[in-house]
C-alpha positions as MATLAB code, in Angstrom:
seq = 'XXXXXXXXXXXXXXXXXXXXXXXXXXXXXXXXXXXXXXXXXXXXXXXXXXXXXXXXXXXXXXXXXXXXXXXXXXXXXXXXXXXXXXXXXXXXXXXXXXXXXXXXXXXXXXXXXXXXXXXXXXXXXXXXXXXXXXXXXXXXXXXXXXXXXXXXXXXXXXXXXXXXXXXXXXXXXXXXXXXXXXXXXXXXXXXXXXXXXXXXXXXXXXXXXXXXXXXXXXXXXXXXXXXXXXXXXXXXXXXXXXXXXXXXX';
ca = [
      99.357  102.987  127.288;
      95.433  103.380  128.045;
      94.062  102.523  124.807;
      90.336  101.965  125.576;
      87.966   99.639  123.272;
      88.866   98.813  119.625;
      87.520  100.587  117.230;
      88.465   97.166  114.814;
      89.111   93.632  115.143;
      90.964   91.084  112.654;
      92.540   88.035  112.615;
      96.022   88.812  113.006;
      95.470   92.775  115.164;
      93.384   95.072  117.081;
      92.978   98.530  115.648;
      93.048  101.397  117.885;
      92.322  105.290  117.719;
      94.057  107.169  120.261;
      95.754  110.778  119.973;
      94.069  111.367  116.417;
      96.569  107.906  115.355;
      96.214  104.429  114.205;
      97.220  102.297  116.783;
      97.574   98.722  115.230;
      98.450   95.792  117.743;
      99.351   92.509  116.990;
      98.237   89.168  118.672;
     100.918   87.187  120.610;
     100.645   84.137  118.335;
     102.428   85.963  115.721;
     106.095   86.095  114.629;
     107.954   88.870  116.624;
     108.512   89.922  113.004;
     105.022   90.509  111.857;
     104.757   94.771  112.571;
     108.128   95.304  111.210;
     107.429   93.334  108.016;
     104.471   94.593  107.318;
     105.562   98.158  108.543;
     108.182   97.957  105.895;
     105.469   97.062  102.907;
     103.407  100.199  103.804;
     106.318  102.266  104.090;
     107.312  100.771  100.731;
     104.202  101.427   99.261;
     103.922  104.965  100.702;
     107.274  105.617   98.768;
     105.564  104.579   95.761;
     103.511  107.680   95.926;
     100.137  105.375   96.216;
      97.236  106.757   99.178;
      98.728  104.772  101.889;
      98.446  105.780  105.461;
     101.764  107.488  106.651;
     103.675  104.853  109.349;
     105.148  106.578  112.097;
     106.677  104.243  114.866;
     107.195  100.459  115.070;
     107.110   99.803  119.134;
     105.651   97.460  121.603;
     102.271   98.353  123.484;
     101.700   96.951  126.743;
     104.008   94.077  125.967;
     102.477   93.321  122.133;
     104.066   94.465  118.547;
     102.503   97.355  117.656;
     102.530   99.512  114.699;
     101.469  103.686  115.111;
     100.173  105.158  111.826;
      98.462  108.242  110.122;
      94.474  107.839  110.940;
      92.533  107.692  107.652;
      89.172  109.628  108.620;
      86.553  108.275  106.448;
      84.484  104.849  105.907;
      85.393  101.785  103.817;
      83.922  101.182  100.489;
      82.696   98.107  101.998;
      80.633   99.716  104.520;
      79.193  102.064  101.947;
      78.469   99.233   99.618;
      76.392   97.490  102.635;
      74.320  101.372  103.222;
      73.245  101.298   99.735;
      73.644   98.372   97.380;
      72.134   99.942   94.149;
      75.557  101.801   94.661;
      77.709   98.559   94.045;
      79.353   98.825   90.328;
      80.048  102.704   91.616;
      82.487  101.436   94.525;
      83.183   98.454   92.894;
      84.682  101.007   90.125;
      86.267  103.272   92.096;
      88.233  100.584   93.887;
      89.515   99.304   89.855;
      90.793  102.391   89.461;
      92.553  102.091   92.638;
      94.333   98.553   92.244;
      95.194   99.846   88.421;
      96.903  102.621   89.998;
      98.601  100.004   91.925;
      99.751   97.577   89.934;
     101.172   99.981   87.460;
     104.315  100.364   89.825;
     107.455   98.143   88.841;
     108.527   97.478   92.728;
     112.148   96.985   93.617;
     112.274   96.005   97.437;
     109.226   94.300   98.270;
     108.659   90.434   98.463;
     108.570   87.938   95.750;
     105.223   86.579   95.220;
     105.764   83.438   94.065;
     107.978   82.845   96.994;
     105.279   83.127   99.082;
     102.797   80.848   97.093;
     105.465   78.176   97.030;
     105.401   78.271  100.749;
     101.775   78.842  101.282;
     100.845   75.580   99.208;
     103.892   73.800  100.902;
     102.124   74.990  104.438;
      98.767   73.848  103.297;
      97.786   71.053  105.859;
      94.510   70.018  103.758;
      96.732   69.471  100.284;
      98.275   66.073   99.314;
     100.924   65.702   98.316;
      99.871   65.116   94.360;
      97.826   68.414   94.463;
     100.657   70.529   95.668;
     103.227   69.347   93.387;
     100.709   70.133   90.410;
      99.993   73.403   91.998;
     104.350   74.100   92.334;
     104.304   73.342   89.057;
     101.636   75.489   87.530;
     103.319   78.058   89.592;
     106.547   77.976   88.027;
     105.401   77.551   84.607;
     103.472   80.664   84.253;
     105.470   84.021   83.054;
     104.743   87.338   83.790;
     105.835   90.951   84.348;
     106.413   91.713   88.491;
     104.636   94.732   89.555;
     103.168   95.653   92.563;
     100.663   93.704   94.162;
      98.399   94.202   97.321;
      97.515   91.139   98.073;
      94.457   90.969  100.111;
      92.650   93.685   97.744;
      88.438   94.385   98.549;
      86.149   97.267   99.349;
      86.832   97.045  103.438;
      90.721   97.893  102.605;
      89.777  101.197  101.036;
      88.768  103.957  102.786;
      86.943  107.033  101.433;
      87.597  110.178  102.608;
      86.687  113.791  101.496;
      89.350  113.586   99.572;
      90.600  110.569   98.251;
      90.563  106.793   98.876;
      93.414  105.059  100.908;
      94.684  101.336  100.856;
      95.075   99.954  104.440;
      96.603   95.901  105.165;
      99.487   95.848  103.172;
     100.745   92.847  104.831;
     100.031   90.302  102.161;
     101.607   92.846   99.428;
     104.378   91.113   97.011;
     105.990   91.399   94.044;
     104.452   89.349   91.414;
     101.867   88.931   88.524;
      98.738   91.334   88.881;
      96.526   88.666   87.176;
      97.134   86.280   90.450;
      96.123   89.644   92.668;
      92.880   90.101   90.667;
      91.893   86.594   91.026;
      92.769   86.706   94.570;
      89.930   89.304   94.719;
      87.528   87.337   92.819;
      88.132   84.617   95.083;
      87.256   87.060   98.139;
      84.420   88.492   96.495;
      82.773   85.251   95.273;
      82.747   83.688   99.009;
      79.886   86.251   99.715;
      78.454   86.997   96.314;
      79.292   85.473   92.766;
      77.379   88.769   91.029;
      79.575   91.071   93.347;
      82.756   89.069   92.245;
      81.779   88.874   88.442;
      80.765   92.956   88.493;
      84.714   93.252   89.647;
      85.691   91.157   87.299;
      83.706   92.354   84.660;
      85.019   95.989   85.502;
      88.906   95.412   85.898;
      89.118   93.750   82.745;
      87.326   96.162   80.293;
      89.500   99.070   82.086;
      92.787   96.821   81.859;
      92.321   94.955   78.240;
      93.522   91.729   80.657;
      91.154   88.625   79.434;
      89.091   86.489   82.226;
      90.585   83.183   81.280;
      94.268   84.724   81.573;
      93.318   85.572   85.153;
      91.430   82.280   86.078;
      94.999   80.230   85.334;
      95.461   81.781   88.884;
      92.298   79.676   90.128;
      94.032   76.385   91.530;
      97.149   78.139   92.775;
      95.656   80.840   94.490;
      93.066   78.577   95.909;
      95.725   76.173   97.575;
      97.670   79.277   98.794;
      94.366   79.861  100.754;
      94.225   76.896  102.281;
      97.339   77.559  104.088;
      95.634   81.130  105.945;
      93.685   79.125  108.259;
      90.156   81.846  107.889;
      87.499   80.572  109.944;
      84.951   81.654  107.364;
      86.426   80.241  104.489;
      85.352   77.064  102.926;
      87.684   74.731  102.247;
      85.663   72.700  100.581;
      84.953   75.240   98.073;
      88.848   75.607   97.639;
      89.809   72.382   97.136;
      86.921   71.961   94.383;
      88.464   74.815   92.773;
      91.932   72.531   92.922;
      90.134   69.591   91.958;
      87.982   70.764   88.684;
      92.143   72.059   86.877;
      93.870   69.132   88.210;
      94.868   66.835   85.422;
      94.250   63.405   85.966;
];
């Protein structure tokens, strides 16, 4: 299949367009079970009735995984954040609105968040051995309702079109407690700018009632499950001072 030049680049896939589709395609260093896993969350989360881009085919593409989905015409919030910044707390609220929606669903087939923090902070090369077993058992002790989280939630996963936004990169999506998925945000935000990541946080909990110190239990534990993604533009210092200022000495 001729694809021609990507039209996006991450650090997992290559997105292409190509017959008015999606054509998402995955880089060899990944589990042969990557497209199909996260093929299933969208499809999952499609069900749900949420804007989610319609999946089509799981397949191989010149040799690669490859995932064929609906093509979302439009430009991320992100981008339209960056073309006018005195337009930041609009987006910003737009996208609340969005994860609400979200994390209003009760999901019954989708991965178990926790599960995947325990082995994140497990995988976490930087962590000793202290730190992760505080961070296990922070994990386990908090209690929550499960609903649907996406996991890797921010402004260049939504995409506005003329009529409506849609949620792209369900990969990271789980089952689990939506306060952990709002700090996850935070964290995201606050690597590039602390008054873009307090205006989010500001805004999701005055239109949820959820308090800021109920979400910042998630602090340490989503920190160390960071450690374990390997992002070349994350600072790991900055994580593991996050880690550091809960730990209990």
């Amino acid at each position: 299949m001729n694809l021609g030049n990507p039209i996006a680049s991450g650090n997992t896939a290559e997105i292409y367009l190509t017959d008015n589709k999606i054509v998402k395609i995955f880089n060899d260093f990944l589990p042969d079970t990557e497209a199909i896993k996260e093929a299933n969350k969208q499809k999952y989360a499609y069900s749900c009735g949420l804007p989610v881009p319609e999946i089509f085919e799981v397949t191989k593409v010149n040799g690669k995984q490859a995932i064929i989905m609906e093509y979302t015409k439009g430009e991320t919030l992100g981008d339209l954040l960056f073309k006018d910044k005195e337009q930041a707390e609009y987006y910003l609220d737009i996208s609340v609105d969005t994860q609400i929606e979200i994390h209003s669903i009760i999901p019954d087939a989708i991965e178990l968040m926790n599960d995947k923090l325990h082995r994140q902070i497990e995988e976490a090369p930087i962590l000793n051995e202290r730190q992760k077993s505080y961070l296990l058992k922070e994990l386990k002790s908090i209690t929550y309702t499960n609903r649907l989280c996406h996991g890797d939630f921010h402004l260049f996963n939504l995409i506005k079109t003329d009529y409506r936004v849609a949620v792209i990169d369900w990969v990271d999506s789980s089952s689990g407690d939506i306060r952990a998925d709002v700090y996850r945000t935070f964290l995201l935000y606050s690597h590039f700018s602390s008054e873009l990541a307090d205006m989010y946080l500001r805004l999701y909990c005055k239109k949820s009632g959820l308090l800021c110190s109920e979400i910042f239990q998630w602090a340490p534990i989503i920190a160390g499950a960071r450690l374990s993604e390997h992002v070349s533009t994350e600072n790991s210092e900055r994580l593991l001072k996050i880690i550091n200022t809960f730990l209990k000495v």
